[in-house]
Backbone as XML, in Angstrom:
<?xml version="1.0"?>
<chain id="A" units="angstrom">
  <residue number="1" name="UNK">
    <atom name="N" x="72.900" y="53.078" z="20.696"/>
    <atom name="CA" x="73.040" y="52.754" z="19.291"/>
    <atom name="C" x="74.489" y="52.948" z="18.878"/>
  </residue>
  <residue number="2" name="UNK">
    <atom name="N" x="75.066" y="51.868" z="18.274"/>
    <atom name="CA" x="76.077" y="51.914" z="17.588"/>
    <atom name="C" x="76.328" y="52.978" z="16.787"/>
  </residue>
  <residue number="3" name="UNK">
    <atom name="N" x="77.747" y="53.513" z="16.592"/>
    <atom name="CA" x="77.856" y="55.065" z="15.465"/>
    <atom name="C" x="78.539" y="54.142" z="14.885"/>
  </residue>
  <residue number="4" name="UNK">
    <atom name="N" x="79.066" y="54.958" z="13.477"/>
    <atom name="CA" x="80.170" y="54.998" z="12.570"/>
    <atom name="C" x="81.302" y="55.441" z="13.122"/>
  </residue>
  <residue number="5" name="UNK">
    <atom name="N" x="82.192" y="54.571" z="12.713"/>
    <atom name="CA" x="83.940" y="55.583" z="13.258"/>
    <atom name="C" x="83.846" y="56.819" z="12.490"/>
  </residue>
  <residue number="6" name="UNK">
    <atom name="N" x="83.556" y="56.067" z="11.070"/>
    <atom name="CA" x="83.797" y="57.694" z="10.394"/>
    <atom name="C" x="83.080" y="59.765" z="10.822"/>
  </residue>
  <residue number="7" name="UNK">
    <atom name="N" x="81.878" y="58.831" z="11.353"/>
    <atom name="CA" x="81.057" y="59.878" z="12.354"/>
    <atom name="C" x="82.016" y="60.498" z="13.604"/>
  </residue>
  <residue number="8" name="UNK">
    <atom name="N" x="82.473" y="59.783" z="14.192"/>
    <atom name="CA" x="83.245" y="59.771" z="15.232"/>
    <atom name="C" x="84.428" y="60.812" z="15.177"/>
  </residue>
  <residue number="9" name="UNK">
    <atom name="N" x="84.978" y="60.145" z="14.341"/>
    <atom name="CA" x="86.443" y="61.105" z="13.301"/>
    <atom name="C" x="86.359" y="62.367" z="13.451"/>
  </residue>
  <residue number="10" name="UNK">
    <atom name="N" x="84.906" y="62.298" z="12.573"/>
    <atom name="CA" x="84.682" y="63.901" z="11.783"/>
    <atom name="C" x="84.666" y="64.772" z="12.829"/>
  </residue>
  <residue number="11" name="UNK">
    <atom name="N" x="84.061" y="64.325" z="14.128"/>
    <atom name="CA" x="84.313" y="65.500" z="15.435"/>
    <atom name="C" x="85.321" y="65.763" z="16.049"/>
  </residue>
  <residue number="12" name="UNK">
    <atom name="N" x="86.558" y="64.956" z="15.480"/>
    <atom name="CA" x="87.874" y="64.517" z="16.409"/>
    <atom name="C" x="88.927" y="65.790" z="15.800"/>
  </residue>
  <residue number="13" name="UNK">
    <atom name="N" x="89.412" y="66.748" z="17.046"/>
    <atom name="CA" x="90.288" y="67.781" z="15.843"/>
    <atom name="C" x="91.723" y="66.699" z="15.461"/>
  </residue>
  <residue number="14" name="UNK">
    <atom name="N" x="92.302" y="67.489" z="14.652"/>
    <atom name="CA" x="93.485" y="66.798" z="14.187"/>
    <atom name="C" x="94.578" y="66.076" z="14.585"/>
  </residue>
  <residue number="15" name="UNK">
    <atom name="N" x="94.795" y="66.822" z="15.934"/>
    <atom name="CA" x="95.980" y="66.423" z="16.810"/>
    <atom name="C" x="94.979" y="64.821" z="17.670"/>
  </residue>
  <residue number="16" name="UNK">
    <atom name="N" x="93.759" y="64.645" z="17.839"/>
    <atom name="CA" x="93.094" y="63.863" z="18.153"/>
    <atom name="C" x="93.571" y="62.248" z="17.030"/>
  </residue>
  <residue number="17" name="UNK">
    <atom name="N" x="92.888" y="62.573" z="15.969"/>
    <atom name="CA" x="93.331" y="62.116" z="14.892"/>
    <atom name="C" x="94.624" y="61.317" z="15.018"/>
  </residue>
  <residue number="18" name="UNK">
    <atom name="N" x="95.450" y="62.291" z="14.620"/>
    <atom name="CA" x="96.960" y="61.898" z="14.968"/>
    <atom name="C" x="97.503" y="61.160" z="16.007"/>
  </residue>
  <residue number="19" name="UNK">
    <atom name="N" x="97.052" y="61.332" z="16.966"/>
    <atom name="CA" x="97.208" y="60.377" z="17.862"/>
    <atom name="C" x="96.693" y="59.226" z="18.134"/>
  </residue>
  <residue number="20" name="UNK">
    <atom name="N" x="95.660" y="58.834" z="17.901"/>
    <atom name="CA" x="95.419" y="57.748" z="17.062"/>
    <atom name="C" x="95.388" y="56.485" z="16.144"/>
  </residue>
  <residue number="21" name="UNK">
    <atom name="N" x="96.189" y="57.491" z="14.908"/>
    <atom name="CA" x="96.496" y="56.684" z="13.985"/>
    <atom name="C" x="98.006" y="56.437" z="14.112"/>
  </residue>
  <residue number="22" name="UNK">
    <atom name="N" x="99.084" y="57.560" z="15.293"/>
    <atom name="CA" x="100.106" y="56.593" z="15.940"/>
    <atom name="C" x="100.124" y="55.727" z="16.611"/>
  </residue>
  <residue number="23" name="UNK">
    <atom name="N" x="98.915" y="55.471" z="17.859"/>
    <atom name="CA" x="98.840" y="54.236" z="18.519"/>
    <atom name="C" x="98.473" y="53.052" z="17.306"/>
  </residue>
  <residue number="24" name="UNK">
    <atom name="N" x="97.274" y="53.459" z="16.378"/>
    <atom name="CA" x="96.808" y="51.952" z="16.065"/>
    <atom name="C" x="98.032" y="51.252" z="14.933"/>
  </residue>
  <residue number="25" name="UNK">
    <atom name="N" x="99.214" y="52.626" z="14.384"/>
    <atom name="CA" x="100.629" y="51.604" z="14.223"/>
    <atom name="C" x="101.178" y="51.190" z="14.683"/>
  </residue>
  <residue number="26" name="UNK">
    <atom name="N" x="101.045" y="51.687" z="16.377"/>
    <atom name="CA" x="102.151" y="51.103" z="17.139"/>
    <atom name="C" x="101.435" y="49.752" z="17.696"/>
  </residue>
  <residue number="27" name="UNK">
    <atom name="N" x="100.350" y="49.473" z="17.601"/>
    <atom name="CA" x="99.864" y="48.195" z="17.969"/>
    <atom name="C" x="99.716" y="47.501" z="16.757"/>
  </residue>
  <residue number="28" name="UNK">
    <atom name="N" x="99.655" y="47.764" z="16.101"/>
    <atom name="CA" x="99.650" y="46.860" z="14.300"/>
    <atom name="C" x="101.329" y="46.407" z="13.953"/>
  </residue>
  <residue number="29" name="UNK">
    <atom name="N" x="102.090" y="46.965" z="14.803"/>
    <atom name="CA" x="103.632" y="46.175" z="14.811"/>
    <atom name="C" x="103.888" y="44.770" z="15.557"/>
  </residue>
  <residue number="30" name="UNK">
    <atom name="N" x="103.128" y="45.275" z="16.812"/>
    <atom name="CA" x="103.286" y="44.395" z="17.605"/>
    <atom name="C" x="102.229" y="43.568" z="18.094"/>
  </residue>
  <residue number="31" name="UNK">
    <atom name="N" x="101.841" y="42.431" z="17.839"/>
    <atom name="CA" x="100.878" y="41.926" z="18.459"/>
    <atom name="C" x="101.133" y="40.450" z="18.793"/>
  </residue>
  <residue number="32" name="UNK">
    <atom name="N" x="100.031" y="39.424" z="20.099"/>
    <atom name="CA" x="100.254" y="38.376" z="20.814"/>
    <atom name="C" x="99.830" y="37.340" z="19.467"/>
  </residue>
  <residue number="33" name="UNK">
    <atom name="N" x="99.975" y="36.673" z="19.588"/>
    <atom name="CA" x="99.590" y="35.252" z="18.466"/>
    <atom name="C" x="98.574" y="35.424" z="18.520"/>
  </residue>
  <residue number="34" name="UNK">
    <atom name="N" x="97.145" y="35.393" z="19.847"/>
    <atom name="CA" x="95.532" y="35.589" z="19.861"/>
    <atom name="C" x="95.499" y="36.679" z="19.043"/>
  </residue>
  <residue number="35" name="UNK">
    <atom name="N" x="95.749" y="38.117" z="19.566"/>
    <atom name="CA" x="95.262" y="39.001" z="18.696"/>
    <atom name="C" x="95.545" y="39.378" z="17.190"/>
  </residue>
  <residue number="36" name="UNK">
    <atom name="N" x="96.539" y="38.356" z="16.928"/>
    <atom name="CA" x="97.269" y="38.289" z="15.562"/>
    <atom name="C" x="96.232" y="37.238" z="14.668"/>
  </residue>
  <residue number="37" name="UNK">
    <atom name="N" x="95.603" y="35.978" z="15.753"/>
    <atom name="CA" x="94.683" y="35.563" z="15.271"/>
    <atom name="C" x="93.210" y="36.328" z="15.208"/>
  </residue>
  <residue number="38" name="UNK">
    <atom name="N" x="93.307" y="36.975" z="15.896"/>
    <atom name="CA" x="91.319" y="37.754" z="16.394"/>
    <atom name="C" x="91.652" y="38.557" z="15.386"/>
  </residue>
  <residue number="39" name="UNK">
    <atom name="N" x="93.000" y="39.550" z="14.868"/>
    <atom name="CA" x="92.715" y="40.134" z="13.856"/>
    <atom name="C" x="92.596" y="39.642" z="12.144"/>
  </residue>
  <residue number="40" name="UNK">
    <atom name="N" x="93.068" y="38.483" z="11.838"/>
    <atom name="CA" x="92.566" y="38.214" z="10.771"/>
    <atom name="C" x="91.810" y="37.098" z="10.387"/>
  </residue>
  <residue number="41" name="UNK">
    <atom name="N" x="90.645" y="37.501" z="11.475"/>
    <atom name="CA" x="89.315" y="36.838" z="12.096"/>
    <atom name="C" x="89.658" y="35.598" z="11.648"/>
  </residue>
  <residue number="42" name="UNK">
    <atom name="N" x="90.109" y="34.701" z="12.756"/>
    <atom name="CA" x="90.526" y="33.242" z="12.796"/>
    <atom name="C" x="89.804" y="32.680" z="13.746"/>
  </residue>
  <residue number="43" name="UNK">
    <atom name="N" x="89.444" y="31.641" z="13.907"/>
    <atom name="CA" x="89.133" y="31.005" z="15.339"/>
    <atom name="C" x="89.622" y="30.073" z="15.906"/>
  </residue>
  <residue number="44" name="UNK">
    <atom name="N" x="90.320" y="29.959" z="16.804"/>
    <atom name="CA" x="91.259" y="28.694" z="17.303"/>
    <atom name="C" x="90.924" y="27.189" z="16.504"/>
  </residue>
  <residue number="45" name="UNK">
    <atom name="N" x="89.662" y="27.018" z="16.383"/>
    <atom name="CA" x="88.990" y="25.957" z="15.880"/>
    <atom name="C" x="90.029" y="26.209" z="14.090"/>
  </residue>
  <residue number="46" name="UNK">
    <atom name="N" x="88.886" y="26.729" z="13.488"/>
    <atom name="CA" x="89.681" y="26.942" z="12.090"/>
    <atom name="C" x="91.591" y="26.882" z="12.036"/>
  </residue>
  <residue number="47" name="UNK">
    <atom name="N" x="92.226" y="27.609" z="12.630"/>
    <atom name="CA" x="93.433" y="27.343" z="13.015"/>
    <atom name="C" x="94.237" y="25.741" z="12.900"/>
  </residue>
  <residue number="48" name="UNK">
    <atom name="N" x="93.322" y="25.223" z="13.892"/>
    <atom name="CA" x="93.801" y="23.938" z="14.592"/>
    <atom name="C" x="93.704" y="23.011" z="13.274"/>
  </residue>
  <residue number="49" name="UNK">
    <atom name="N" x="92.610" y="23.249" z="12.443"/>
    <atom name="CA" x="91.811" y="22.292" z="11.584"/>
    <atom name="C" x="93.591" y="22.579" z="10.238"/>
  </residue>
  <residue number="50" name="UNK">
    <atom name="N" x="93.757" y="23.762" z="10.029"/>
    <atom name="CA" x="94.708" y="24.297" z="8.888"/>
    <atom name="C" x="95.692" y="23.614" z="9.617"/>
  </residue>
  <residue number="51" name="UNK">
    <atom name="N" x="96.136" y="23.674" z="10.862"/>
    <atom name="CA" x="97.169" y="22.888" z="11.516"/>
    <atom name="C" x="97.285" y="21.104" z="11.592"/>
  </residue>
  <residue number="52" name="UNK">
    <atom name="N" x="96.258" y="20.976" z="11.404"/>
    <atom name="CA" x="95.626" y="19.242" z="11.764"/>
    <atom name="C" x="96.022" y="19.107" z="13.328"/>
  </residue>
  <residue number="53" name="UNK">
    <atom name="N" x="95.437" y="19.888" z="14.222"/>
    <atom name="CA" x="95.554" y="19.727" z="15.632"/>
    <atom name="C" x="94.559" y="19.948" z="16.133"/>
  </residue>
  <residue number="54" name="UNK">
    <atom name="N" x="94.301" y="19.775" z="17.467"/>
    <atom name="CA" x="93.271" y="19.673" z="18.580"/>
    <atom name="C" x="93.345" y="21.300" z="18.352"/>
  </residue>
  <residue number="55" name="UNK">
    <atom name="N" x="91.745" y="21.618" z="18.935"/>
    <atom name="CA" x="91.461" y="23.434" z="19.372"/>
    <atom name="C" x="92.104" y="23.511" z="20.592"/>
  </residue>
  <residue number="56" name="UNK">
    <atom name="N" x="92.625" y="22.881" z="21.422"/>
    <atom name="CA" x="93.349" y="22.904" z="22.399"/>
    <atom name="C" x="94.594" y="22.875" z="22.556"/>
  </residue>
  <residue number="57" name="UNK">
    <atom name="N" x="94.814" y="22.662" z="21.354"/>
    <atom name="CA" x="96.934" y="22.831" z="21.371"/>
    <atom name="C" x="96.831" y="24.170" z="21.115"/>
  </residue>
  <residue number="58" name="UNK">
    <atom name="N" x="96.200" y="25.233" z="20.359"/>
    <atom name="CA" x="96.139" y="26.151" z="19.435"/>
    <atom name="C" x="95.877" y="27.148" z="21.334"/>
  </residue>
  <residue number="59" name="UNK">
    <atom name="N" x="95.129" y="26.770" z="21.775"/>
    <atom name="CA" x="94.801" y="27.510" z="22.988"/>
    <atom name="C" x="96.739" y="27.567" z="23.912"/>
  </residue>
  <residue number="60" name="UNK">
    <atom name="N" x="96.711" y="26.030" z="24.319"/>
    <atom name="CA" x="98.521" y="26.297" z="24.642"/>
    <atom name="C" x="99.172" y="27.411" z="23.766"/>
  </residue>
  <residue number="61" name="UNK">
    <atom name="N" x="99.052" y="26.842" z="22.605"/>
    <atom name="CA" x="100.153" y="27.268" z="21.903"/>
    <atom name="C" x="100.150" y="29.018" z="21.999"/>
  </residue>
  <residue number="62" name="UNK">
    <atom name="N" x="99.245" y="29.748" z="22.241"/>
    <atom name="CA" x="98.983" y="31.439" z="22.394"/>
    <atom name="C" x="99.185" y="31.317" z="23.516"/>
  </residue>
  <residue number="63" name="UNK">
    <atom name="N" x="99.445" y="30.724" z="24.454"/>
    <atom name="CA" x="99.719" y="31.317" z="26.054"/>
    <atom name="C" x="100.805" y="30.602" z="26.430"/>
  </residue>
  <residue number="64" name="UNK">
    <atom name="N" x="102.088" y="30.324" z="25.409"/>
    <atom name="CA" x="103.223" y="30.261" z="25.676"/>
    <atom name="C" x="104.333" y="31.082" z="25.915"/>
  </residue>
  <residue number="65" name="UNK">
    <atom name="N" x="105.204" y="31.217" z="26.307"/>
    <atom name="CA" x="106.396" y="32.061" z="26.454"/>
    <atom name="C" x="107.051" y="32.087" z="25.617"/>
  </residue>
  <residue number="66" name="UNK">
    <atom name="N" x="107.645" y="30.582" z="25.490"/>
    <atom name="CA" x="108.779" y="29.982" z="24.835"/>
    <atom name="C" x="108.086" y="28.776" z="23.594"/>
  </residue>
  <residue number="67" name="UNK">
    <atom name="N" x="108.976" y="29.034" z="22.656"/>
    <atom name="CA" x="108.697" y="27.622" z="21.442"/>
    <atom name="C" x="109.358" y="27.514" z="20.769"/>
  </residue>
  <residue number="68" name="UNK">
    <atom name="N" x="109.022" y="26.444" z="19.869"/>
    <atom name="CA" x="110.080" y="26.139" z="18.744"/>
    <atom name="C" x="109.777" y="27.002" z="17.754"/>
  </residue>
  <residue number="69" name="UNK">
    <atom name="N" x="110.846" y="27.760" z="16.876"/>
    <atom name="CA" x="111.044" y="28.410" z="16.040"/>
    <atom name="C" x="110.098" y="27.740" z="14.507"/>
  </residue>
  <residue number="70" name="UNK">
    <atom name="N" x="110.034" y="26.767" z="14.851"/>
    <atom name="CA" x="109.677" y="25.642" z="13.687"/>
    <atom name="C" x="107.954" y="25.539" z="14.051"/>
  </residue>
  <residue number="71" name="UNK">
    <atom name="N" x="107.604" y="25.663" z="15.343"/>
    <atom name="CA" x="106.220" y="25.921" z="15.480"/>
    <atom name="C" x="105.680" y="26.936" z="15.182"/>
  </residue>
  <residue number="72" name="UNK">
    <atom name="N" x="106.424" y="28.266" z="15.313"/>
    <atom name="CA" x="105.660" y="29.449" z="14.924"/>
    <atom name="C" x="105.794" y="29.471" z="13.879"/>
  </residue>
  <residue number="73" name="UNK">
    <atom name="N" x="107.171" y="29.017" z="13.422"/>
    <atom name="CA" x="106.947" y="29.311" z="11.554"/>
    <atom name="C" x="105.257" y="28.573" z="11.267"/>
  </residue>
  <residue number="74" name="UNK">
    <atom name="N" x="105.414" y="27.426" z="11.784"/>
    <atom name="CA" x="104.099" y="26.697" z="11.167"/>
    <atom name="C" x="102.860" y="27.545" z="11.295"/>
  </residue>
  <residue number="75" name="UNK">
    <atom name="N" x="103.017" y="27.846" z="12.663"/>
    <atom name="CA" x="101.544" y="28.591" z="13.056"/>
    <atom name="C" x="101.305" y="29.700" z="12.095"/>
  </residue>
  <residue number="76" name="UNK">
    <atom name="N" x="102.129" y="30.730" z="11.883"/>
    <atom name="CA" x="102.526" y="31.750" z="11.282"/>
    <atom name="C" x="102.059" y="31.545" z="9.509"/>
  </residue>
  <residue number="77" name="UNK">
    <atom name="N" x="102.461" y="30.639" z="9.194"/>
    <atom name="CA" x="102.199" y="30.208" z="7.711"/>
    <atom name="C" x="100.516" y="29.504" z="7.465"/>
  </residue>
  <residue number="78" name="UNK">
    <atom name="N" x="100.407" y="28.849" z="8.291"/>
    <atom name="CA" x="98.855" y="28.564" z="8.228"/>
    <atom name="C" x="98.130" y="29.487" z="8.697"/>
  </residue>
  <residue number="79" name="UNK">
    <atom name="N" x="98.618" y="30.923" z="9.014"/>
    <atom name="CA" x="97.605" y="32.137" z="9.269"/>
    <atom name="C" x="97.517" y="33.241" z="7.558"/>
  </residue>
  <residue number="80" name="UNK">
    <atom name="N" x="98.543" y="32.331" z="6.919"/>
    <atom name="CA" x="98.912" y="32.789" z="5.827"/>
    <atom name="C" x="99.840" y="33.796" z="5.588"/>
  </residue>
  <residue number="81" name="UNK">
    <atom name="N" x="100.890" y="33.578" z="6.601"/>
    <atom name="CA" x="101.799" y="34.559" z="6.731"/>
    <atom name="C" x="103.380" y="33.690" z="7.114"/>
  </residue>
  <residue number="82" name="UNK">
    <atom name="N" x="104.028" y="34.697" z="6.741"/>
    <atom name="CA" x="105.346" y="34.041" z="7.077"/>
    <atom name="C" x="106.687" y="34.519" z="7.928"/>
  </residue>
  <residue number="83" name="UNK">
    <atom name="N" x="106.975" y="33.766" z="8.758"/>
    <atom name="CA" x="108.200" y="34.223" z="9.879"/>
    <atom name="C" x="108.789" y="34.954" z="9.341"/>
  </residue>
  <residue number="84" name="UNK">
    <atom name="N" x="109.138" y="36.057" z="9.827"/>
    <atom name="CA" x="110.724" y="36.429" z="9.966"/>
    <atom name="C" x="111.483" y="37.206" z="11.396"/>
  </residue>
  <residue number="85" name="UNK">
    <atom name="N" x="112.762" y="36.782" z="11.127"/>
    <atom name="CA" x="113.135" y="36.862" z="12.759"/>
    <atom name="C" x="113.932" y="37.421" z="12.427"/>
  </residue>
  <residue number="86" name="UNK">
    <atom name="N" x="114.213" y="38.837" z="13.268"/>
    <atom name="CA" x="115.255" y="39.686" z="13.066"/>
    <atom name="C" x="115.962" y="40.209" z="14.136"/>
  </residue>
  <residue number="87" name="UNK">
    <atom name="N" x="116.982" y="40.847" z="14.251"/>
    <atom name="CA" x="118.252" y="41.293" z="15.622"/>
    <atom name="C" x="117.936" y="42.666" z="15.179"/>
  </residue>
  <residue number="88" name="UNK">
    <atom name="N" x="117.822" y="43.412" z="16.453"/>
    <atom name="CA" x="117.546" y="44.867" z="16.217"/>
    <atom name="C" x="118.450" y="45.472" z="16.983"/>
  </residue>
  <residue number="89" name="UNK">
    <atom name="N" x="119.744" y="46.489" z="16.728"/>
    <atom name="CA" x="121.047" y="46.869" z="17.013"/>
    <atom name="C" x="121.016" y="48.514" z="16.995"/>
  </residue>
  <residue number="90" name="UNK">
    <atom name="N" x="121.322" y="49.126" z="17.908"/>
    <atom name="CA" x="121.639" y="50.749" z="17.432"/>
    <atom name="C" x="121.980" y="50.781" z="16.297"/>
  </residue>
  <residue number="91" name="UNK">
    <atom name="N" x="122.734" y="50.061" z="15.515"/>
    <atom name="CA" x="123.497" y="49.933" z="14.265"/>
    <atom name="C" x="122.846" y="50.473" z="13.375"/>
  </residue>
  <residue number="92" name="UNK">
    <atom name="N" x="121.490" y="48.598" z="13.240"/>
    <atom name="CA" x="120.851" y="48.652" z="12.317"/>
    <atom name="C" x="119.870" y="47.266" z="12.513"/>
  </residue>
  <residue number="93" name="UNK">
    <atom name="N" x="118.962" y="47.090" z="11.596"/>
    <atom name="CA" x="118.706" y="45.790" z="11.860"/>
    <atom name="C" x="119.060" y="44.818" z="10.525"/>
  </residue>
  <residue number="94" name="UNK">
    <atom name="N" x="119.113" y="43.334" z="11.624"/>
    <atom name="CA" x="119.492" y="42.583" z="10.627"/>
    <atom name="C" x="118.709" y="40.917" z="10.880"/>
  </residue>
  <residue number="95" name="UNK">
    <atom name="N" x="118.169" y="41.145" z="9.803"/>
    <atom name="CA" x="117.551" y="39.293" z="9.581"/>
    <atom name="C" x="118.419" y="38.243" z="9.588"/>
  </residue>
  <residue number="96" name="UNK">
    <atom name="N" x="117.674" y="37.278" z="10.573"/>
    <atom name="CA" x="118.402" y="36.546" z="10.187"/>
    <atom name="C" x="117.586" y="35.105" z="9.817"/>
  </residue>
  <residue number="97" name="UNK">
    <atom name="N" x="118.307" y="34.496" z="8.772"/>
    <atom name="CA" x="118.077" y="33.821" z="7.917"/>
    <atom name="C" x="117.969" y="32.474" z="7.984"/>
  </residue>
  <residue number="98" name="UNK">
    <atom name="N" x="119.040" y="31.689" z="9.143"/>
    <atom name="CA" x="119.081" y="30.377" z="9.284"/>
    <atom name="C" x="117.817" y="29.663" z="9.287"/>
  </residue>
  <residue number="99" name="UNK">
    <atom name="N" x="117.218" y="29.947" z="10.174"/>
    <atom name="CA" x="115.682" y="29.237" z="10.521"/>
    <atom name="C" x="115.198" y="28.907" z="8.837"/>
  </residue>
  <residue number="100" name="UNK">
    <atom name="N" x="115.095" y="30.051" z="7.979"/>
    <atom name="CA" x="114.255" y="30.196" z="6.449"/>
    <atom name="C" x="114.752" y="28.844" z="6.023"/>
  </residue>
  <residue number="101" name="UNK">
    <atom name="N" x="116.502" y="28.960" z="6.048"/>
    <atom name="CA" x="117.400" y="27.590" z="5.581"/>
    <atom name="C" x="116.627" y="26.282" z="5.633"/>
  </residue>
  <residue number="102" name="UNK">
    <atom name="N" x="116.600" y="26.301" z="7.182"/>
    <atom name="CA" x="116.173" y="24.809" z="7.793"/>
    <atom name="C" x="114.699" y="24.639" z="7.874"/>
  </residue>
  <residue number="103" name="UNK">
    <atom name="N" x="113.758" y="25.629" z="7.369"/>
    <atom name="CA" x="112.313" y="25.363" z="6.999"/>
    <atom name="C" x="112.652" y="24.540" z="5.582"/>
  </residue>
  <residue number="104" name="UNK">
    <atom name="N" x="113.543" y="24.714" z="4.654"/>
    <atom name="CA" x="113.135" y="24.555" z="3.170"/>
    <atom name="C" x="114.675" y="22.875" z="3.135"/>
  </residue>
  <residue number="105" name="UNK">
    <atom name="N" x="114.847" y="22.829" z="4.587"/>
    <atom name="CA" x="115.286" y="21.229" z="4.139"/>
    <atom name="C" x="114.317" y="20.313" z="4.699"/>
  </residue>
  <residue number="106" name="UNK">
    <atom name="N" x="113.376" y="20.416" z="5.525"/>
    <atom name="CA" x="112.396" y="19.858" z="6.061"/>
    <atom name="C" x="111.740" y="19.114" z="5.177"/>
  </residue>
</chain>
């Protein structure tokens, strides 16, 4: 039988806890296009349809390496979300902006 997390929790001591809720930020930073879709319960199908494409480009398109900057923006925005691409430096980080440019002369 299925439990409650919250059941689960309540037996978990603190340092349990804590560790935890650092992994599930450190995976809520980073995630693949699928699980970016599985988490805000999408289905390739639905996707494709917001895209006007085959359920089969949507399948390529998550098990790519490489793409156009202009595709993920798309993909990205019909998940209801929007690109941003940034340079990350001992410095500091810094966005960068061009791509935003050349979405809004399109």
């Amino acid at each position: 039988m299925a439990r409650k997390f919250k059941e689960l929790e309540a037996k978990m001591s603190p340092e349990a806890i804590q560790r935890s809720d650092a992994t599930y930020r450190r995976l809520k930073e980073s995630m693949a296009l699928e699980e970016l879709r599985d988490a805000l319960r999408l289905t390739q199908q639905e996707l494709a349809e917001t895209l006007n494409v085959d359920q089969s480009a949507i399948s390529k398109l998550e098990h790519r390496t490489d793409m156009y900057v202009s595709t993920l923006r798309r993909c990205i925005a019909a998940m209801g979300g929007q690109l941003e691409i940034r340079a990350v430096f001992p410095e500091g980080i810094v966005r960068i902006n061009q791509f935003e440019r050349l979405a809004t002369e399109e």
